[in-house]
TIMARLUM-66815 format. One line per 4 residues: number of its first residue (from 1); for each residue x, y, z of N, C-alpha, C. Coordinates in steps of 0.02 Angstrom, whole numbers, plus 50000, padded with zeros to 5 digits. Layout:
N
NUM) X,Y,Z,X,Y,Z,X,Y,Z | ...
***
This chain:
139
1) 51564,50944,50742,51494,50934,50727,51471,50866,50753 | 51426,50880,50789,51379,50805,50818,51359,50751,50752 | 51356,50691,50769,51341,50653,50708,51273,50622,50731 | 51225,50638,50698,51152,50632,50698,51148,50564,50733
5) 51089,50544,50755,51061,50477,50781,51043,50455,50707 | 51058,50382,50682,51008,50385,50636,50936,50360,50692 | 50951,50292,50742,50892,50282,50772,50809,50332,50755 | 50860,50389,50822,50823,50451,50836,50771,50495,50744
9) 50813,50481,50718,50772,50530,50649,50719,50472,50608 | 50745,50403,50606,50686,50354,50604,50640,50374,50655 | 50640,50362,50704,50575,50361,50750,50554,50435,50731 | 50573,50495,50735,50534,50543,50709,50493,50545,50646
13) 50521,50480,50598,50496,50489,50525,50423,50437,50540 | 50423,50400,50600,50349,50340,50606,50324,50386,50663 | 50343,50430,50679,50279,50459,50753,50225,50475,50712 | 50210,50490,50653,50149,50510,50648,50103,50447,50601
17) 50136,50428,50578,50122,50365,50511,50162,50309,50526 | 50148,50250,50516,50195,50184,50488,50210,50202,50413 | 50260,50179,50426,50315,50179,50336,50339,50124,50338 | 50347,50106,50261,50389,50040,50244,50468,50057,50249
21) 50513,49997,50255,50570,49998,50275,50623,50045,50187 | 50583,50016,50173,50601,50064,50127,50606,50146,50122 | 50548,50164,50136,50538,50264,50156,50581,50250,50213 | 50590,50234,50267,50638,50256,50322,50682,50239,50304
25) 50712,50189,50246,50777,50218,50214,50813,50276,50182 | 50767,50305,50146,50768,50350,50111,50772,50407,50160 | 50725,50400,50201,50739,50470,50250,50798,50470,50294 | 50823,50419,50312,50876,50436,50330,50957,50431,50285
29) 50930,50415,50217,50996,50431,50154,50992,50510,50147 | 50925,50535,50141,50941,50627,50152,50951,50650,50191 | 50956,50607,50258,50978,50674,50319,51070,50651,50311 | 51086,50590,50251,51151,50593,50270,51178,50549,50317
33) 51151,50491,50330,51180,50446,50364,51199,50392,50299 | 51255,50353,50363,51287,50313,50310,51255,50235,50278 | 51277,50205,50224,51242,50153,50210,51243,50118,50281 | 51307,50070,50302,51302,50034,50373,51261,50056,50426
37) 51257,50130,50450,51238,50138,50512,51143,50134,50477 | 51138,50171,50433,51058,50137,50403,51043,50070,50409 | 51093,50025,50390,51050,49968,50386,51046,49922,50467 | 51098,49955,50495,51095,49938,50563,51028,49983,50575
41) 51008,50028,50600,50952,50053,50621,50893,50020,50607 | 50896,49994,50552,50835,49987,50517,50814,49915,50554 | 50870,49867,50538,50858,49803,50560,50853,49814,50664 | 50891,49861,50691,50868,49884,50747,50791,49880,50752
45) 50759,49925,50718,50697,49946,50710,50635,49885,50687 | 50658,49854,50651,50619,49790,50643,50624,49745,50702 | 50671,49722,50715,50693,49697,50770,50625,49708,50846 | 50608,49760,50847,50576,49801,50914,50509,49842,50862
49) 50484,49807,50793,50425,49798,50775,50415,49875,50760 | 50442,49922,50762,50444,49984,50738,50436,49998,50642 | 50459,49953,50618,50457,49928,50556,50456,49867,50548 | 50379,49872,50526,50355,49789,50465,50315,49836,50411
53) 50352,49773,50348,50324,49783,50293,50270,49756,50283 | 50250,49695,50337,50202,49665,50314,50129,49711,50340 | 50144,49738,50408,50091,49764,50446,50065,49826,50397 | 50122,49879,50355,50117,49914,50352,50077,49888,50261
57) 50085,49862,50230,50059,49827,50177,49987,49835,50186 | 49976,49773,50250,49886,49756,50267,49871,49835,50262 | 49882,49875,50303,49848,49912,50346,49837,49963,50289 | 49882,49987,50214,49889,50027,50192,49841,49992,50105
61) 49841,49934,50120,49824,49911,50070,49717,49903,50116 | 49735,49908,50172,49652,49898,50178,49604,49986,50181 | 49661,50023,50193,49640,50092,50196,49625,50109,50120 | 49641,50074,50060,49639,50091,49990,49575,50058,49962
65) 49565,49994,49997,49517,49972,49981,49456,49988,50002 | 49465,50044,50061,49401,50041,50100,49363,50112,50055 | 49433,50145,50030,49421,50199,49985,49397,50190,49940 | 49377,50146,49907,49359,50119,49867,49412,50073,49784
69) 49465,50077,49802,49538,50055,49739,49531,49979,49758 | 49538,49960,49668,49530,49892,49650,49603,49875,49671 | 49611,49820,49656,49681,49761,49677,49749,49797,49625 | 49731,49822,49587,49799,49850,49536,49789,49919,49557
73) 49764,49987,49585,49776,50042,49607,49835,50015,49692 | 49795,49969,49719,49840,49951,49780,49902,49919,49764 | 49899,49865,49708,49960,49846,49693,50033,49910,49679 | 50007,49958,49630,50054,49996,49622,50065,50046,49673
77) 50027,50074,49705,50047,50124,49782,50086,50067,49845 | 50079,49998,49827,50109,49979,49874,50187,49975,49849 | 50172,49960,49773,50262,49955,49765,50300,50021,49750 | 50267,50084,49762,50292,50137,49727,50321,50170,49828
81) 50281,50117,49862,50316,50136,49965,50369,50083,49951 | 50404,50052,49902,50472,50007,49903,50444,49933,49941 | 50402,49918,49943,50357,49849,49957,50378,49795,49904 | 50418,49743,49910,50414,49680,49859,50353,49650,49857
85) 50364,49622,49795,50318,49574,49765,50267,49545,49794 | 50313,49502,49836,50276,49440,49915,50235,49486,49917 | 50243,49537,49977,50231,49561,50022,50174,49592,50003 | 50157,49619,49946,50110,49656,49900,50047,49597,49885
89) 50079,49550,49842,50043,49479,49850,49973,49492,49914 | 50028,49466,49962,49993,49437,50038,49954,49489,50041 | 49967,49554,50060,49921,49618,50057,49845,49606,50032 | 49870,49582,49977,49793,49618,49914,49772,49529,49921
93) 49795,49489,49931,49759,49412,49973,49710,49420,50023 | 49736,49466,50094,49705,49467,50147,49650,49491,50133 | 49643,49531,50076,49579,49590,50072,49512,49546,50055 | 49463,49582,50063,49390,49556,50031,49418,49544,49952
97) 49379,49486,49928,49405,49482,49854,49380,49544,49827 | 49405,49568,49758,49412,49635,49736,49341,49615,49689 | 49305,49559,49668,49219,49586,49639,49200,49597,49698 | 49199,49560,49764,49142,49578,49810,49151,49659,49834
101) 49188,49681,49817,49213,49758,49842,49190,49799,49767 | 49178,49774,49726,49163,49803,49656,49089,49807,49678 | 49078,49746,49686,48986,49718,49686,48936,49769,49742 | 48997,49787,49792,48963,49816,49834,48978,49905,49832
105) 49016,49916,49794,49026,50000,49756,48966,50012,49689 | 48942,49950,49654,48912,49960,49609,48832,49962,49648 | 48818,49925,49675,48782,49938,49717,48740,49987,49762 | 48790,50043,49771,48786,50088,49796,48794,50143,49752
109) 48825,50158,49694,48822,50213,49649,48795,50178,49588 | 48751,50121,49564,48714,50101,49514,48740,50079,49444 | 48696,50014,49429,48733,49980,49378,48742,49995,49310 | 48769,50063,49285,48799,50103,49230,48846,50087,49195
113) 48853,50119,49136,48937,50107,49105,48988,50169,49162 | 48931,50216,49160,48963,50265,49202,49022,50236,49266 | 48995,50197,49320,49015,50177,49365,49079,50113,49346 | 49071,50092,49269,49113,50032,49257,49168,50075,49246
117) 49152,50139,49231,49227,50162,49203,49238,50191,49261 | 49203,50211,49309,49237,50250,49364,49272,50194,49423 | 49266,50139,49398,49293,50084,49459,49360,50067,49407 | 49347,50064,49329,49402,50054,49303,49452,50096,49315
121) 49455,50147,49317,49488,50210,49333,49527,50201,49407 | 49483,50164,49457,49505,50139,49512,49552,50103,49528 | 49551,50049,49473,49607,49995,49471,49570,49950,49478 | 49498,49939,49476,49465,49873,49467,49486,49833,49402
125) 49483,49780,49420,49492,49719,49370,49458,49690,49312 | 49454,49691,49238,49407,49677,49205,49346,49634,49233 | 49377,49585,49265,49341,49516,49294,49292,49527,49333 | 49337,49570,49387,49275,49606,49451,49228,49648,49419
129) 49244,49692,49366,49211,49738,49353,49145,49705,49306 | 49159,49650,49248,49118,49616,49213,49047,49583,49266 | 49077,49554,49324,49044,49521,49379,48981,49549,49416 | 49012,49630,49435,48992,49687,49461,48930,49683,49443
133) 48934,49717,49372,48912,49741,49341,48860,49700,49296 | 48867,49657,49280,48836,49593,49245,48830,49600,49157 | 48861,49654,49140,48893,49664,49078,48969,49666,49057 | 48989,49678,48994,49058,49658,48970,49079,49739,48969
137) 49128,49750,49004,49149,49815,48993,49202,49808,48947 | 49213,49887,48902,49248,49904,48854,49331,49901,48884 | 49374,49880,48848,49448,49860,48854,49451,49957,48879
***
């Protein structure tokens, strides 16, 4: 029996998406490669920019925000792609601060309790949302 590329099944797992180094771990622990030859690949793969956590952070953390998700909906989808702390940090740093992204959703769907709970629901921030909104929203 041939013994898989791991290389080769990483690059099939980013042709369509960037993933954190983390998911292309995982995909290649189920096809059955070994711990060493994984972590060789991987650091291969960073190496030649195929995997960053940081790129893949910004880019995934600005696609959430543009969706409209406060700083704690992005915080947890970034750590639930195996993203540390830092890296999550820097992410939700780079972004528009999370009231001016509140200020400008409230803005556009109107200054309600309605909309305070639907941004809360988002992962907006009491702070942003109080700001938004120019009232005290309910815990």
């Amino acid at each position: 029996m041939q013994e898989r590329d791991p290389i080769e099944i990483a690059t099939r797992a980013l042709l369509h998406r960037d993933r954190s180094r983390h998911e292309v771990d995982e995909r290649l622990a189920r096809a059955g490669i070994a711990d060493d030859k994984r972590s060789e690949a991987l650091d291969t793969l960073g190496r030649v920019g195929y995997i960053d956590d940081q790129r893949f952070a910004g880019a995934r953390a600005g696609v959430l925000a543009n969706r409209g998700y406060g700083d704690e909906w992005i915080r947890l989808d970034l750590a639930e792609h195996g993203l540390d702390p830092e890296t999550v940090a820097g992410a939700i740093a780079a972004l528009e601060p999370e009231a001016e992204r509140a200020a400008a959703l409230v803005e556009r769907l109107g200054r309600t309790a309605k909309t305070g709970a639907r941004l809360a629901r988002k992962g907006f921030g009491r702070e942003a949302l109080q700001t938004a909104l120019g009232f005290d929203v309910a815990e």
